[in-house]
C-alpha positions in Angstrom: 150.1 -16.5 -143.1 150.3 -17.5 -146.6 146.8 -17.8 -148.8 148.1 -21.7 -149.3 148.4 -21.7 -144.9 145.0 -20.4 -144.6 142.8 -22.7 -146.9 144.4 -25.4 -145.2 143.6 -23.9 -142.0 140.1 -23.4 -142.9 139.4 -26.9 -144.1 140.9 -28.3 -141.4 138.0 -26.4 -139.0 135.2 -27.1 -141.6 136.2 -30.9 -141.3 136.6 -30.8 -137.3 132.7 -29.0 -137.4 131.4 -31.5 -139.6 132.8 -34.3 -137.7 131.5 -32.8 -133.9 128.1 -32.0 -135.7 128.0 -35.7 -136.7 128.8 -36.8 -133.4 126.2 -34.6 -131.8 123.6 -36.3 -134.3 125.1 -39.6 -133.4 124.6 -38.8 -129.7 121.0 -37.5 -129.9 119.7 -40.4 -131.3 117.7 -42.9 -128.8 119.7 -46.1 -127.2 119.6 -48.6 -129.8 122.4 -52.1 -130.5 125.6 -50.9 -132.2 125.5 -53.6 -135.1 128.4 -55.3 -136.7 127.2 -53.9 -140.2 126.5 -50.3 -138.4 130.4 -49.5 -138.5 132.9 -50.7 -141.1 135.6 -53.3 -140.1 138.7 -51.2 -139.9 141.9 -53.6 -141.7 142.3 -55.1 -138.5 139.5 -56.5 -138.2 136.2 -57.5 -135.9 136.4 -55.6 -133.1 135.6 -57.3 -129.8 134.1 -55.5 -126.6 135.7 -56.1 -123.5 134.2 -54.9 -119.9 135.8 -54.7 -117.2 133.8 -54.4 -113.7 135.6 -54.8 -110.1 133.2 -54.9 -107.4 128.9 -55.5 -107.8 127.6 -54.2 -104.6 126.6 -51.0 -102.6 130.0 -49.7 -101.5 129.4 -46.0 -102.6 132.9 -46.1 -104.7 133.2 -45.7 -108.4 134.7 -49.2 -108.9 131.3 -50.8 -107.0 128.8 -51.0 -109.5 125.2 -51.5 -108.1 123.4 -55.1 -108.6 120.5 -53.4 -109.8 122.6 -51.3 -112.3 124.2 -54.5 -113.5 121.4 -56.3 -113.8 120.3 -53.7 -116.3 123.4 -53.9 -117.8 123.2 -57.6 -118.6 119.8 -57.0 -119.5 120.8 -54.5 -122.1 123.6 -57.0 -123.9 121.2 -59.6 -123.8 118.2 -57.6 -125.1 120.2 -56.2 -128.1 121.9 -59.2 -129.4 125.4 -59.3 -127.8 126.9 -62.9 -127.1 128.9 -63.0 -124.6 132.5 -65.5 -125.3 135.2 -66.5 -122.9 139.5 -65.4 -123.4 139.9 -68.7 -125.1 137.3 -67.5 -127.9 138.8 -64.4 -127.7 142.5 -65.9 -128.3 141.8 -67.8 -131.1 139.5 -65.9 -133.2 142.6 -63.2 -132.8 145.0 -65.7 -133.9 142.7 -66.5 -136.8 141.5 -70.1 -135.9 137.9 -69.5 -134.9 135.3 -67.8 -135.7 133.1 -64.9 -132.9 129.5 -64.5 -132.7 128.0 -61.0 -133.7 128.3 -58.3 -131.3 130.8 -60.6 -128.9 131.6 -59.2 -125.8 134.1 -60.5 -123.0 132.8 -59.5 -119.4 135.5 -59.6 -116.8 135.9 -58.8 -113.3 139.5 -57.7 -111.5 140.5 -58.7 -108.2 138.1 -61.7 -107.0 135.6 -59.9 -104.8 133.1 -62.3 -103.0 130.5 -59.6 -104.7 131.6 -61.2 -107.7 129.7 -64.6 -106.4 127.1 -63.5 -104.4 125.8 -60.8 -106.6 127.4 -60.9 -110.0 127.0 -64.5 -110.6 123.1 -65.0 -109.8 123.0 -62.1 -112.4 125.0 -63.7 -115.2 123.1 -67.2 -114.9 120.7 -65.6 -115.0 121.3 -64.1 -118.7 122.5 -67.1 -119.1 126.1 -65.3 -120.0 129.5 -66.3 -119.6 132.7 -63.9 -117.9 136.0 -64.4 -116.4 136.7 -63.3 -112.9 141.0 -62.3 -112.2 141.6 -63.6 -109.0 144.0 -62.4 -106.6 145.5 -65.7 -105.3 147.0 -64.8 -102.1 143.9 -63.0 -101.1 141.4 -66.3 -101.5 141.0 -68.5 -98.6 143.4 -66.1 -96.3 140.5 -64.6 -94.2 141.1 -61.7 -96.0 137.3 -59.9 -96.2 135.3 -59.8 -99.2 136.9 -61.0 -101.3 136.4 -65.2 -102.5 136.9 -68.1 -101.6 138.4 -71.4 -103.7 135.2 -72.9 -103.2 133.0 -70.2 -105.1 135.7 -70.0 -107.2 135.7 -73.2 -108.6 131.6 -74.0 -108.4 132.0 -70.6 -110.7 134.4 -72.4 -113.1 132.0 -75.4 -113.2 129.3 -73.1 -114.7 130.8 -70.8 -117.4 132.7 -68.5 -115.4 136.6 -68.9 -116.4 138.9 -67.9 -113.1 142.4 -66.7 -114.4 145.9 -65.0 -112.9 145.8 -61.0 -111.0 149.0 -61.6 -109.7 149.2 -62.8 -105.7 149.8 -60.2 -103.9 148.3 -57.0 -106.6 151.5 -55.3 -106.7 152.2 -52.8 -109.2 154.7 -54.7 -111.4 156.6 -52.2 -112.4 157.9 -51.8 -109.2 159.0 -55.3 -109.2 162.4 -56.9 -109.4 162.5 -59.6 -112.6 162.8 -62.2 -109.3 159.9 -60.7 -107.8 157.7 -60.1 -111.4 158.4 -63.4 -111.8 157.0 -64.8 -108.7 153.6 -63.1 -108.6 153.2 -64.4 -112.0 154.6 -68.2 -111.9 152.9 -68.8 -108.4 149.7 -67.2 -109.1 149.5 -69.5 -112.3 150.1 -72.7 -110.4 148.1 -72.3 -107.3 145.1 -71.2 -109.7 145.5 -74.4 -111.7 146.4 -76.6 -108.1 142.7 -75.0 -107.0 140.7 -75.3 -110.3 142.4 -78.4 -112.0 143.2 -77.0 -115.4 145.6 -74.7 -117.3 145.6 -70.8 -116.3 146.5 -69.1 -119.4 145.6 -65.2 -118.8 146.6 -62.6 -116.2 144.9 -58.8 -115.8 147.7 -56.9 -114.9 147.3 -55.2 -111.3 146.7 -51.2 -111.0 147.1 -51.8 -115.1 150.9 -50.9 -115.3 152.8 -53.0 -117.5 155.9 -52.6 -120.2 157.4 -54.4 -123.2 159.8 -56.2 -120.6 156.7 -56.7 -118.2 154.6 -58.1 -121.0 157.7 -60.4 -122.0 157.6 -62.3 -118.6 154.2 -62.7 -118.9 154.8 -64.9 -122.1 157.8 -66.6 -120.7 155.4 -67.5 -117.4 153.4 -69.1 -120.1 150.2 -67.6 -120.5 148.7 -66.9 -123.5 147.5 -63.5 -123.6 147.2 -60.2 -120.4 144.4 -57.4 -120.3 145.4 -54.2 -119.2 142.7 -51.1 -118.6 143.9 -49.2 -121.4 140.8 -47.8 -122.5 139.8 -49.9 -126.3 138.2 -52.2 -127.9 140.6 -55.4 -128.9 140.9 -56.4 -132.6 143.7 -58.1 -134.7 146.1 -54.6 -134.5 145.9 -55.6 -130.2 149.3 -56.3 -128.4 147.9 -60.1 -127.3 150.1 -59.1 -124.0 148.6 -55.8 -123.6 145.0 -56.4 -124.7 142.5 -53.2 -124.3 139.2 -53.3 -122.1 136.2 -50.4 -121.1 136.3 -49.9 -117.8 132.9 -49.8 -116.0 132.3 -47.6 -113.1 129.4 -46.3 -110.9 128.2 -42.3 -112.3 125.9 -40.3 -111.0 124.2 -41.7 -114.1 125.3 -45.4 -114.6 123.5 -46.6 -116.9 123.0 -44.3 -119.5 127.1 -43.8 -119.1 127.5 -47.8 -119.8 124.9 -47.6 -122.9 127.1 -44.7 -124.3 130.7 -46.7 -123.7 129.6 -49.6 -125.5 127.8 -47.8 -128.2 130.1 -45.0 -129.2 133.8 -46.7 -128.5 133.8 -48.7 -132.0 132.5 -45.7 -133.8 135.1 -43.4 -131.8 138.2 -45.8 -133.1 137.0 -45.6 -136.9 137.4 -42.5 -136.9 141.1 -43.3 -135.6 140.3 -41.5 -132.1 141.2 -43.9 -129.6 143.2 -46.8 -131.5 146.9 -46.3 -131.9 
């Protein structure tokens, strides 16, 4: 190895140390709000939180977070000065026509569990927050167990809960034919808006796969924007059709884990870990 190989070698170690010893600091410190002004915009932008939960109940999986852990979850954003906004807010402060609160944060749910309105929602009025719930249209109103029905669905919508497109049947669309892709996302559209009374313009996909072409349809269905579980924080660099979220799951130590995600993911992408 050449003397010119090695010093770059050995700076590239000192500068991987001093970077994990600043993280280590970073970690050790006590919980406290992550601050607009804390971390430098990168050139994209304001970047916006966006949670994603499934079910808020007891079921001892990791997508079933517990009411009592989201309740101190909720607590937390509201304690700490985030503002909750809806995909609309989202949307247009990404397309540069509005203007987000500090520390905004999109809470949304997948799937349309009847958790979602028995246990979630007491919690969110409570906070006095807003989310959006993805709804699996042909599972509402089918007898099919736990999960909604149109009624709590649109009594949600009524009171700051926005009900938009997962598909109807939660197929992985990438095992779709274009005829088929293009069903779950036209007719989940239009029964949503039959049962709610107003325009439907964002889908979650299902299982989170997607492509270029997939994300294409999605436009040409005419929505506006589609969330994916790619692990991120959304901000003007996002694919509007392939928008990031943090997933929130139940941990042997849930809340400590949530407190960390939301904390250290905007700090992680400045230093150009986690954005592409």
């Amino acid at each position: 190895m050449t003397l010119r190989k090695r010093n770059i070698w050995k700076i590239t170690i000192l500068f991987v140390f001093v970077a994990a010893i600043a993280a280590m600091i970073i970690f050790s410190q006590q919980p406290k709000p992550l601050q607009a002004t804390m971390v430098a915009d990168s050139e994209s932008g304001t970047k916006v939180l966006v949670l994603n939960y499934h079910k808020i109940d007891h079921t001892f999986i990791s997508l079933s977070v517990r009411p009592e852990d989201f309740d101190n979850q909720m607590k937390y954003l509201h304690d700490n000065g985030y503002h909750t906004i809806n995909p609309d807010e989202l949307y247009e402060a990404l397309a540069g026509n509005g203007q987000l609160p500090e520390n905004p944060v999109l809470i949304t749910f997948d799937d349309g569990y009847e958790d979602n309105y028995t246990n979630a929602y007491p919690i969110l009025k409570k906070y006095d927050f807003k989310a959006t719930i993805f709804v699996v249209t042909g599972f509402l109103d089918r007898h099919k167990k736990g999960y909604l029905s149109w009624d709590q669905a649109r009594e949600m919508n009524k009171n700051g809960i926005n009900i938009e497109s997962h598909t109807v049947n939660h197929k992985s669309m990438t095992d779709l034919t274009d005829d088929e892709l293009r069903s779950e996302l036209v007719d989940s559209k239009k029964k949503a808006e039959s049962e709610l009374g107003h325009a439907v313009n964002y889908v979650a996909y299902p299982t989170g796969t997607y492509n270029l072409h997939i994300a294409q349809m999605v436009k040409e269905a005419g929505y506006k924007a589609a969330f994916t579980i790619k692990y991120g924080n959304v901000d003007k660099a996002s694919n509007i059709f392939a928008l990031e979220r943090v997933p929130i799951f139940h941990t042997e130590d849930t809340n400590k884990d949530f407190i960390e995600r939301i904390r250290y993911q905007p700090i992680f992408e400045s230093f150009g870990w986690m954005k592409n």
